[in-house]
VEXSEVEX-698883 format. One record per residue: x, y, z of N, C-alpha, C in turn; residue in one letter. Coordinates in steps of 0.2 Angstrom, whole numbers, plus 5000, padded with zeros to 4 digits. Example, Ala and Ser with C-alpha at 12.3 -4.5 7.8 and 13.67 -1.06 7.14 Angstrom:
2
506649725039506249785039506649845039a/506449895035506849955036506450005039s/
//
This chain:
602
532549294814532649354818532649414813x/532249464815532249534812531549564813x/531349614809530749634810530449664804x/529749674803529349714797528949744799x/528449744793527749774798527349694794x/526649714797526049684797525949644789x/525949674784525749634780526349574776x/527049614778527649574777527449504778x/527149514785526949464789526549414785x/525949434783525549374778525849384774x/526449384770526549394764526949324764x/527449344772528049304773527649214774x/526949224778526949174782526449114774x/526149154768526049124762526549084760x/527149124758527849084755527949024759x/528249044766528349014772528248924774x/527448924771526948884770527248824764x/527648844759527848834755528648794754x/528948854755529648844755530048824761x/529748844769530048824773529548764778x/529248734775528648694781529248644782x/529748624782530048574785530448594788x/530348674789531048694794530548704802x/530648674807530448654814530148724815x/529548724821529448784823529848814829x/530348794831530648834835531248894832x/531248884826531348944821530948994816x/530949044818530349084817530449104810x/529849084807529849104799529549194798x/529449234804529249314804529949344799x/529649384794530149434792530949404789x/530749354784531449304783531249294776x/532049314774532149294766532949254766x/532949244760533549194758534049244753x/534649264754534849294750535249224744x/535149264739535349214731535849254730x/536449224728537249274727537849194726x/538249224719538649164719539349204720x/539749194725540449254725541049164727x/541049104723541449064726542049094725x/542349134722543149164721543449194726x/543049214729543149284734543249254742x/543749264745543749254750543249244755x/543149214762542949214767542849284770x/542249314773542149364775542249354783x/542549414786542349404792541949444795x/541449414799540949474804541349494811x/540949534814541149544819540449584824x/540749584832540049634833540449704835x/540249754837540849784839540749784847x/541149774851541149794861541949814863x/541949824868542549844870543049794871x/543749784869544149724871544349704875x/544449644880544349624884545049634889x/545249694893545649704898546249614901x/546849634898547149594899547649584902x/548149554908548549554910549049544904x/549749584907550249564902550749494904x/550349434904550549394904550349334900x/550649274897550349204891550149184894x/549549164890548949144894549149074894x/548749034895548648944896548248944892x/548048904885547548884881547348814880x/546748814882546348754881545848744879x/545848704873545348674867544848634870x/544348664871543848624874543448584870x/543448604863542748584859543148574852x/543148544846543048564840542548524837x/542248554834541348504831541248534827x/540848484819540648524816539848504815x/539348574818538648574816538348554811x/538148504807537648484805537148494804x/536748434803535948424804535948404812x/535948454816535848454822535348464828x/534748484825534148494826533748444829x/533448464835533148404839533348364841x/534248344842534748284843534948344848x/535548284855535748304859536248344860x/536248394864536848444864537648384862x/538048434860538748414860539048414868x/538948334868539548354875540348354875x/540448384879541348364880541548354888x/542048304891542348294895542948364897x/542648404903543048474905543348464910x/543948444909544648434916545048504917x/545148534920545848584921546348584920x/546648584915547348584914548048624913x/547548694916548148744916548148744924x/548848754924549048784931549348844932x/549248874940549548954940549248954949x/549449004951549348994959548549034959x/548649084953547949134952548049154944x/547349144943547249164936546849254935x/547049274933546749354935546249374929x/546149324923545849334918545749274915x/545149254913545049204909544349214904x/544549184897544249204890543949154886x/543249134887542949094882543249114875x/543349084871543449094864542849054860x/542349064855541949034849541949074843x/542749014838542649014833542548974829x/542049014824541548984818541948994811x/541648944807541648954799540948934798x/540948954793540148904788540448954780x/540048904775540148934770539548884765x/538948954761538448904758537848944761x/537248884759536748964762536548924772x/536248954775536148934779535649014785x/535048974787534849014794535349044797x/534949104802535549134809535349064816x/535449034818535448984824535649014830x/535249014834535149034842535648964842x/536048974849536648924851536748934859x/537048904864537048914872537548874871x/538148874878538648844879538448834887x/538348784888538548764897539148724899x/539348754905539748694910539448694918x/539248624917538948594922538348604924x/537948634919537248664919537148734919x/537848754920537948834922537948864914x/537648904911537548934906538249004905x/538748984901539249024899539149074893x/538849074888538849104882538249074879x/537549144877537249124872537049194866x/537249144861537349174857537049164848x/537149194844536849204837537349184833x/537149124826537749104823537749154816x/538149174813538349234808537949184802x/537649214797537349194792537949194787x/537849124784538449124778538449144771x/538749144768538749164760539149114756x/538949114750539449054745539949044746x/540549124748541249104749541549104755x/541249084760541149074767541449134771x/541049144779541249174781541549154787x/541749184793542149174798542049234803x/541949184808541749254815542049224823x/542349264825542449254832542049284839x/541949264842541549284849542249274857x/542249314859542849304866542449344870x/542149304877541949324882542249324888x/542349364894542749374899542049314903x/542649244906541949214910542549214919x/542849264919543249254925542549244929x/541949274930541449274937541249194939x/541749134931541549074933542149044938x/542449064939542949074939543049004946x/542648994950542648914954542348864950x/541948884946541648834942542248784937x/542548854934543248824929543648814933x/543748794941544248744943544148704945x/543548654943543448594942543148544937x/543248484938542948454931542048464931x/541948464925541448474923541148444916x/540648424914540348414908540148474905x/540448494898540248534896539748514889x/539148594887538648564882538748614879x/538648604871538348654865537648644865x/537348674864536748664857536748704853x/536648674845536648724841536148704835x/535548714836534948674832535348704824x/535448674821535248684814535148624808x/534948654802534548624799535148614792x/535148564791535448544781535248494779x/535148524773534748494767534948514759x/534648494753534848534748534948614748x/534548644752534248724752534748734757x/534748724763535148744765535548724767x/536348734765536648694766537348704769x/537348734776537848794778538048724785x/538548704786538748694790539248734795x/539148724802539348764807540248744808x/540848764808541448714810541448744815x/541548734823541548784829542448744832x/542648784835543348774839543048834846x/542848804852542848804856543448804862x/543748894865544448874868544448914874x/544348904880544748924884545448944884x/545349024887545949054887546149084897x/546649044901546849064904547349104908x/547349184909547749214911548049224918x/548849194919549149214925549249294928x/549049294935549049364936549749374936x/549949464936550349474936550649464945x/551349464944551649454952551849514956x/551849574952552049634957551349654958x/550849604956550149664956549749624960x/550049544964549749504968548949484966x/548549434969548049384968547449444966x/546949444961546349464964545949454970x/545649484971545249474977544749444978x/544649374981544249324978543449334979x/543349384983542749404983542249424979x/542649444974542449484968542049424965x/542149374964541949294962541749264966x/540849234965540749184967540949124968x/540949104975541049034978540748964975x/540348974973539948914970539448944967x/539248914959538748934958538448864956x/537648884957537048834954536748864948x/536748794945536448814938535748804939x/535148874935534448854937534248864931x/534448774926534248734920534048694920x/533748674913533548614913534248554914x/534148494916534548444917534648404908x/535348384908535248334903535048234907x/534848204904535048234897534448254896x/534448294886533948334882534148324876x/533648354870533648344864533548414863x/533648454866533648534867534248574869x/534348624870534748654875534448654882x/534948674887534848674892534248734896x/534048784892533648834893532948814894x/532548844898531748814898531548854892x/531048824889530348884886530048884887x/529548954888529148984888528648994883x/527948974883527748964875527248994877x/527149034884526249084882526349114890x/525749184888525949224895525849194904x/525449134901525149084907525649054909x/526249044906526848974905527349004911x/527448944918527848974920528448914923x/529148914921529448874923529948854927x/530148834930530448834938530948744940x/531348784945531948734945532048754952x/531948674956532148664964533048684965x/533048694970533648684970533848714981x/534348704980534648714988535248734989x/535448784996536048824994536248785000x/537148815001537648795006537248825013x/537448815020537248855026537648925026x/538248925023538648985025538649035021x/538149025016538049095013538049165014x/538149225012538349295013537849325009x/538149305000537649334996537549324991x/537049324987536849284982536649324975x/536649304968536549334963536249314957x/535649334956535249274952535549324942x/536149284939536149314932535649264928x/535449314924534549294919534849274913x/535049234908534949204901534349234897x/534149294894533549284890533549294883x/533149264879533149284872532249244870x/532149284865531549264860531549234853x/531049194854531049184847530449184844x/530349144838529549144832529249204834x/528749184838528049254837528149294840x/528849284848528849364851529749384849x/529949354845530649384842530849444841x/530249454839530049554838529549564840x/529549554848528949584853528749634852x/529449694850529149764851528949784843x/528549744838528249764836527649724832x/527449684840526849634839526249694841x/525749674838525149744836524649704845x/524349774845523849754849523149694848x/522749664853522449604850522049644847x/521549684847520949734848521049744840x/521549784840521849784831521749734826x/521849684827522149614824521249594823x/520849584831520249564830519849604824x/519749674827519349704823519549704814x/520049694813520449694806520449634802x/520249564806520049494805520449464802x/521249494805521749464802521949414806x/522449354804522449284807523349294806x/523749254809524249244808524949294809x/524449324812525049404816525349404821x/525849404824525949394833525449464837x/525249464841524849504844525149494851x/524749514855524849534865525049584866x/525149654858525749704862526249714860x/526649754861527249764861527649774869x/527449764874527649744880527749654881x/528449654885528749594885529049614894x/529049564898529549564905529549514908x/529949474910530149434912530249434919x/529649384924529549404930530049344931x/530449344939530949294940530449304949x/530449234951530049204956530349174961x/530249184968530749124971530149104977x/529849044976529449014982528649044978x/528749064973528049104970528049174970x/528449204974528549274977528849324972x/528749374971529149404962529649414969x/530449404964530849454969531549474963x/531249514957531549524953531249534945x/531449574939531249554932531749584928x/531749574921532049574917531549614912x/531749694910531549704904531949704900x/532149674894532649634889532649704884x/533249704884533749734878533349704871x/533249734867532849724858533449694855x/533649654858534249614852534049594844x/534349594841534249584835534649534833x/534449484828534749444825535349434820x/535549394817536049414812535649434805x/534949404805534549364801534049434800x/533949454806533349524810533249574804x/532749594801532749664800532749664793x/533549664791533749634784534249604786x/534549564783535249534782535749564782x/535549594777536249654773536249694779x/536049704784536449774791536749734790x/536749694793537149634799537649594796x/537949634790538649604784539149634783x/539749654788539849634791539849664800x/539549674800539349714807538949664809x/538949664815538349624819537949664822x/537249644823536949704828536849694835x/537149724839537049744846536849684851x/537349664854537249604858537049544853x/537149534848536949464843537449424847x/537849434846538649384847538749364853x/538549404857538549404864537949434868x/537149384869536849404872536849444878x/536849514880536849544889536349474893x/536949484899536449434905536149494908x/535649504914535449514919535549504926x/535849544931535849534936535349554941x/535049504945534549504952534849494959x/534949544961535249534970534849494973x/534849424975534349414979534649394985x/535449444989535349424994534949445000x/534649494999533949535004533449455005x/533549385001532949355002533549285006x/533949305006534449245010534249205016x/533849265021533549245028533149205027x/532849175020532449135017532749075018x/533349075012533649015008533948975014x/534149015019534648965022534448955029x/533648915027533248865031533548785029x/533948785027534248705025533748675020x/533148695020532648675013532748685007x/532448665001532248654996531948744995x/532148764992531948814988531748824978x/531348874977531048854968531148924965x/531448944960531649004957531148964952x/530549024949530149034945530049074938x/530249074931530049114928529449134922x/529149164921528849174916528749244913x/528449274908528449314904527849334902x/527649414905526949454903526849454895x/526349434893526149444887526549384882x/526749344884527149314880526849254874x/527049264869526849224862527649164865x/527349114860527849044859528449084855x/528949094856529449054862529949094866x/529849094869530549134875531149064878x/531749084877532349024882532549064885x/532449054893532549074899533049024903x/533649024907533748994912534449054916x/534649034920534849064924535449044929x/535849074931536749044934536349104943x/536649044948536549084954537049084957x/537449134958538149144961538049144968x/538349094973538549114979539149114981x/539249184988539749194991539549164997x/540249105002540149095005540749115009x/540249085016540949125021541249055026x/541849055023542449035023542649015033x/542149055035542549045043542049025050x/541349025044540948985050540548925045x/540248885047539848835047538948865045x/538948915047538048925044538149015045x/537749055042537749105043537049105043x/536749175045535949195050535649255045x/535149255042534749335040533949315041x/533749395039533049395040532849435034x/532349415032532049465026531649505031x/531749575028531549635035531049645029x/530749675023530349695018530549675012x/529749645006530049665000529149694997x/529449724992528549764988529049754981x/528449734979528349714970527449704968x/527049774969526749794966526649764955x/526049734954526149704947526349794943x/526449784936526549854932526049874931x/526249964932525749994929525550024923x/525149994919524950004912524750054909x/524850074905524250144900524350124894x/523950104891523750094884523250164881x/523550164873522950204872522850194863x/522450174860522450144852521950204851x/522350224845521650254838521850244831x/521350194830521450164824520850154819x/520650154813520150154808520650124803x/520350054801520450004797521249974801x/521549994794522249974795522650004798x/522550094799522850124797522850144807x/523250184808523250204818523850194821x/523650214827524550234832524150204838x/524850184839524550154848525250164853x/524950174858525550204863525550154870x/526150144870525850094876526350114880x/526150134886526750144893526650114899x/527250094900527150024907527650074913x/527750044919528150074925528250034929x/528550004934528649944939529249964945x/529049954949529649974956529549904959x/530349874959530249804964530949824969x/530849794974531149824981531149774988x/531749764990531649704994532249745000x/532349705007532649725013533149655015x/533449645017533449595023534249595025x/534349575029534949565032535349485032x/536049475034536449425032536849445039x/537149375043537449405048538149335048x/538749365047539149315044539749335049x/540449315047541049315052541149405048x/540649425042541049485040540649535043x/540249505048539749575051538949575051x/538549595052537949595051537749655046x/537649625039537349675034536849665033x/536349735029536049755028536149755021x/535549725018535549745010534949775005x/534849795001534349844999534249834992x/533849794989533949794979533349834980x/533649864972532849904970533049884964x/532649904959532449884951531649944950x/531949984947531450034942531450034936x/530950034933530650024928530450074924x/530450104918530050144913530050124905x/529450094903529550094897529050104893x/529050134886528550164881528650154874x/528150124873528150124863527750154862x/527850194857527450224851527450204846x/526850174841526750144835526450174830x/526450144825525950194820526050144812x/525250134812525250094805525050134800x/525150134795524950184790525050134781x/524750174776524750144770524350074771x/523850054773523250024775523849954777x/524149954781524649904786525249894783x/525449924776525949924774526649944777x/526449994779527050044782526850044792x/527650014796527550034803527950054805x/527750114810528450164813528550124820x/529050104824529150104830529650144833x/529350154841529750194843529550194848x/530350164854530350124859530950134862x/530850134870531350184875531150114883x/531650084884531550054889532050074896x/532150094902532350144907532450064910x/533050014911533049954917533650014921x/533250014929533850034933533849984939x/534449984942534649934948535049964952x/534949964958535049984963535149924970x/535849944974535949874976536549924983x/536349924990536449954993536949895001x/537249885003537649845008537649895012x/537449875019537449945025537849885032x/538449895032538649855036538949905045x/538449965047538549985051538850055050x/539650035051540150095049540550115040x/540050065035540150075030539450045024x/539450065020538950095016539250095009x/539150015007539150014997538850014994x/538850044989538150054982538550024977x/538149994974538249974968537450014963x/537450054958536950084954536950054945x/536650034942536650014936535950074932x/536050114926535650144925535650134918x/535250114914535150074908534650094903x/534650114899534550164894534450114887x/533750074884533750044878533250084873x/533450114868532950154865533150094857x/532450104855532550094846532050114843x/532250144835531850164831531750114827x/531050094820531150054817530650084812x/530750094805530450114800530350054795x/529950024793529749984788528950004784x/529349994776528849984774528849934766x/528049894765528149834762527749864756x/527949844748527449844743527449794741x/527049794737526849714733526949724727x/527449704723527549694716527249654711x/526749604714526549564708526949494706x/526749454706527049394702527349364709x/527149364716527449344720528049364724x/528249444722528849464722528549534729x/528949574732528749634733529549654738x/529549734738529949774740529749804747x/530549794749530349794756531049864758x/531049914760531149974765531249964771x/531849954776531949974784532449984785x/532250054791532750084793532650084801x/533250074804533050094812533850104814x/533750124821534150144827534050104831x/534550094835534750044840535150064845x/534850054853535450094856535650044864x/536050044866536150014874536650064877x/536550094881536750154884536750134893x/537150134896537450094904537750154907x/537550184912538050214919537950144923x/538650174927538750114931539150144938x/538850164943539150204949539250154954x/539750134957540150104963540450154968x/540050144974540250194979540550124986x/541050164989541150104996541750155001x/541950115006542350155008543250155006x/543450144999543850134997543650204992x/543050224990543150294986542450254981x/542450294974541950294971542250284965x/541850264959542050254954541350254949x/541350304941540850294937541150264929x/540750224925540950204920540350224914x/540450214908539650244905539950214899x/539350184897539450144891538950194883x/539250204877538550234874538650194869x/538150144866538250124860537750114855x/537850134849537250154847537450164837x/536850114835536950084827536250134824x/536350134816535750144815535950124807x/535550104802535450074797534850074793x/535050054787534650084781534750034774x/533950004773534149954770533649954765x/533549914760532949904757533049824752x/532649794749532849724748532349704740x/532349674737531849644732531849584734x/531149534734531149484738530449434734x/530749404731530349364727530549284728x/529749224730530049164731530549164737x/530349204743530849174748531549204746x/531749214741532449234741532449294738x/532849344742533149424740533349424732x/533249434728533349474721534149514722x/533849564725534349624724534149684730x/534849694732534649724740535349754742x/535249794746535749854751535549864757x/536249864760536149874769536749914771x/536549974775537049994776536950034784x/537550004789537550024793538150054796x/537850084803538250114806538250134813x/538950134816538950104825539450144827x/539350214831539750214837539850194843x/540350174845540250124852540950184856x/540450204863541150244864540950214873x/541650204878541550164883542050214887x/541950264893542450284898542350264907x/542850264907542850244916543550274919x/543450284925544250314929544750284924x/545050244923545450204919545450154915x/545150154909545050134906544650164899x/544550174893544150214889544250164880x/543650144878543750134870543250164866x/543350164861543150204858543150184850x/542550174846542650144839542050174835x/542250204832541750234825541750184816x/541350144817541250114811540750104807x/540750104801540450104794540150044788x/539750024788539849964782539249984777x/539549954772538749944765538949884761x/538549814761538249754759539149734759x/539349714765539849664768540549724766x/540549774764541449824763541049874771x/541549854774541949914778542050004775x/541750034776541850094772542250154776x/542050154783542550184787542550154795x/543250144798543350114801543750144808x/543850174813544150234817544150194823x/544750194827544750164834545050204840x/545050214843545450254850545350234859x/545850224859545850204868546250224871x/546150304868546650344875545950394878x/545950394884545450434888545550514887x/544950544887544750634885544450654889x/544250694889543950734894543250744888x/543250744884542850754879542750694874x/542050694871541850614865542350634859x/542550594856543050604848542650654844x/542950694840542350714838542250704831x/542550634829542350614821541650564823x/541350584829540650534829540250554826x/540050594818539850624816539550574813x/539050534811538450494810537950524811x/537650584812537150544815536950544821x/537450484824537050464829536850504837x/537250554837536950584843536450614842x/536250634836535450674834534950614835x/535050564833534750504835534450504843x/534750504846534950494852534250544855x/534650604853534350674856533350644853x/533050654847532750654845532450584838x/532550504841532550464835531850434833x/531150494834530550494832530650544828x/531250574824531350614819531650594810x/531750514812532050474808531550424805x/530950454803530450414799530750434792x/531250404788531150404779531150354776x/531150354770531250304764532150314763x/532350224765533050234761533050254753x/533750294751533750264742534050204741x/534150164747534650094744533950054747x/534249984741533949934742534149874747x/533949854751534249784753534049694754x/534249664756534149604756534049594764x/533749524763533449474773533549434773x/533949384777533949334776533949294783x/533949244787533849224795533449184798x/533549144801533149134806533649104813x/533349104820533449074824532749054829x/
//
């Protein structure tokens, strides 16, 4: 996981050839070094990613140990299963909390990982890269929306491919724990609406010698899963699992084919720098994913990501698709196919997906119609000019998908309206004859989702904001060895508007890293290297508000600032930086003065 420019690439993919042919290709050897480093005296490091802490009743929770395992040589062998019974009791639980915590210590890749229960995909996530004196990392995800799910038995899975041997030799320990919170009693039950009734997992089945995700291994590849809903469904939610790896793991800075041809270089990922994740039902688009640029722990260089994580690493974002406008479909008592594939796509994407239904409790069948849907293919503009190595390429895409239909239940006859709009553009630029690559890249996912039940009128608005910068540049030292320079910006930026006849309510998320690294990199492993990054993460809603300004350089904390009282105004020690970023981040092309290190894969 990470990203370079072009000639990193044949630099990386010579060594590669060499030092890693025994590592599987569902681990992508792009833009990956080994950091060398002896610190066995020093205590365990711990990582972290930064998000907002997880809103908790003030009551003890019930804790349940679901998993403890330690990862291995796990690669191509069957997920970890465990037997998942219920054991806490309460009349209503108002919060409940995945926990996954890890040790490793020694060297070891970053490992793409997924947690299932019941086929239903709970957590997928990136495992923290180790170092001699080991480290330690927590992940805690709010899984209340599973919330029918965890009040039955189930079989639960890990996958977590990794590899040991002499070289690498990082063993995973994981403790796996449900945490169950009782509601408080002057504050009575949540309202179970808020929570699907049933969900379907749309995964692959065990058993597997994989995780339960499908892949996607080229733009023709498309994968799909039958399945069939209840008669008395309302309304339906298709959440999307997505992540990349090998040749599109850094899609946004895969080159044009046209380039590549005329250049007569081999061994480059190509298709573009556009990536979308079409989701299908019966064949029909009725929904897509333009993905978040997540970065690896591994990504980019290593040293950002010591001890900071980057941005969704630890906890991949899901994706929400309203597909109840297509309900008057489903609940023909038939067989139904949810389809996915991916525009432009190189080997590998793992895609699968959890489908929430709400059912209604007071009849036997409910009735809809799909009134309209329009999903027009995207609208593309490309434009290259380039002489030899050296050239800028602009690529700008658009899409409006939009669907109607009605559901007619004991709760009234609704009318429901999803939209999803699209904007997105990269601009590139190769320079120093493929040495040196600029990106810079702005993706607009907005979602719009309307219930029109007569005499009342809910909106739900998601307006989503993914920009990133990335500055790389590679030389060649000689003897095998060469110097590597990257800096970027990283951003995930969320309004979130709730309207209904209860009143309105907005939340806005602004989070946003940037980093500065540079590496010596000889024989696959880092020499001598610096990374130094930096994250303000600030979150406000009518009640509710966090807020965290922090600092790191090669694994020390340098400044660290938290706050959760609500302002009318942002803190004003966000001085980084980053809102210049923000405003203008095709102003942040330089050369670091530090050096750093790369290390990863998943």
């Amino acid at each position: 996981m990470g990203g370079f420019t072009l000639l990193t690439l044949l630099h990386l993919f010579l060594f590669f050839l060499d030092s890693t042919a025994n590592i599987p290709n569902s681990f992508p050897s792009r833009f990956r070094s080994q950091l060398s480093e002896s610190l066995n005296d020093i205590p365990p490091t711990t990582f972290f990613q930064v998000t907002k802490p997880i809103e908790l009743p003030n009551t003890n929770p019930c804790s349940q140990l679901i998993l403890q395992h330690d990862f291995g040589y796990t690669y191509g062998k069957s997920p970890v299963l465990a037997h998942y019974k219920p054991s806490c009791s309460s009349p209503h639980f108002s919060r409940i909390v995945l926990q996954w915590k890890a040790t490793c210590k020694g060297r070891q890749f970053d490992r793409i990982f997924g947690v299932w229960l019941g086929g239903v995909e709970l957590l997928r996530s990136c495992t923290a890269e180790p170092r001699t004196n080991g480290i330690v990392w927590t992940v805690k995800k709010d899984i209340t929306r599973y919330y029918s799910l965890l009040m039955t038995n189930q079989t639960l899975a890990v996958y977590l491919g990794n590899l040991v041997d002499n070289t690498y030799t990082g063993v995973y320990h994981v403790h796996l724990s449900f945490h169950f919170y009782p509601a408080q009693k002057h504050l009575g039950n949540l309202d179970h609406a808020s929570n699907a009734d049933f969900i379907l997992p749309i995964s692959r089945n065990l058993p597997l010698k994989d995780g339960l995700w499908f892949q996607l291994v080229n733009s023709t590849d498309v994968q799909s899963k039958k399945f069939k809903i209840p008669k008395n469904a309302y309304k339906a939610v298709l959440e999307v699992y997505v992540s990349p790896h090998e040749n599109d793991e850094f899609w946004y800075t895969n080159l044009p084919n046209q380039y590549i041809a005329q250049n007569n270089l081999t061994n480059v990922p190509g298709n573009g720098p556009f990536r979308e994740v079409v989701v299908s039902l019966d064949g029909k688009v009725v929904g897509a994913v333009w993905p978040f640029t997540v970065i690896y722990t591994g990504g980019v260089n290593p040293l950002l990501w010591r001890p900071i994580s980057a941005i969704g690493s630890f906890d991949l974002p899901t994706y929400d698709i309203e597909v109840t406008p297509s309900l008057g479909t489903l609940l023909d008592g038939k067989t139904h196919e949810f389809g996915f594939s991916v525009t432009n796509a190189l080997n590998v994407w793992y895609i699968d997906a959890n489908l929430h239904i709400w059912l209604d409790r007071k009849s036997e069948k409910t009735e809809g119609k799909v009134l309209t849907t329009s999903s027009l293919p995207p609208r593309v503009s490309s434009i290259s000019n380039f002489t030899g190595l050296n050239g800028t390429f602009l690529t700008m895409v658009s899409r409006l998908i939009k669907s109607t239909g009605w559901v007619k239940s004991s709760y009234g006859k609704i009318t429901t309206q999803a939209t999803q709009q699209f904007n997105y553009s990269n601009f590139m630029e190769m320079g120093n004859n493929g040495d040196m690559q600029i990106v810079h890249q702005t993706i607009d996912f907005n979602d719009n989702v309307i219930a029109n039940s007569g005499p009342h009128v809910d909106s739900v608005t998601s307006l989503k904001t993914f920009p990133l910068y990335l500055y790389s540049y590679n030389a060649d030292q000689g003897d095998g060895a060469y110097t590597s320079v990257a800096n970027l910006s990283l951003g995930f930026n969320e309004k979130k508007i709730k309207k209904s006849k209860l009143g309105s309510s907005v939340s806005s998320l602004r989070n946003l890293q940037e980093g500065q690294s540079s590496m010596l990199v000889k024989g696959n492993l880092v020499v001598s290297g610096v990374g130094s990054t930096q994250q303000a993460y600030s979150f406000n809603s009518h009640n509710s508000c966090y807020f965290r300004n922090v600092s790191s350089s090669n694994y020390t904390i340098i400044y660290d600032k938290e706050n959760i009282k609500c302002s009318k105004t942002s803190p004003s020690h966000w001085g980084l930086g980053l809102h210049k970023w923000w405003q203008n981040p095709a102003g942040r092309a330089f050369l670091s003065s530090h050096p750093l290190d790369r290390k990863g894969q998943v």
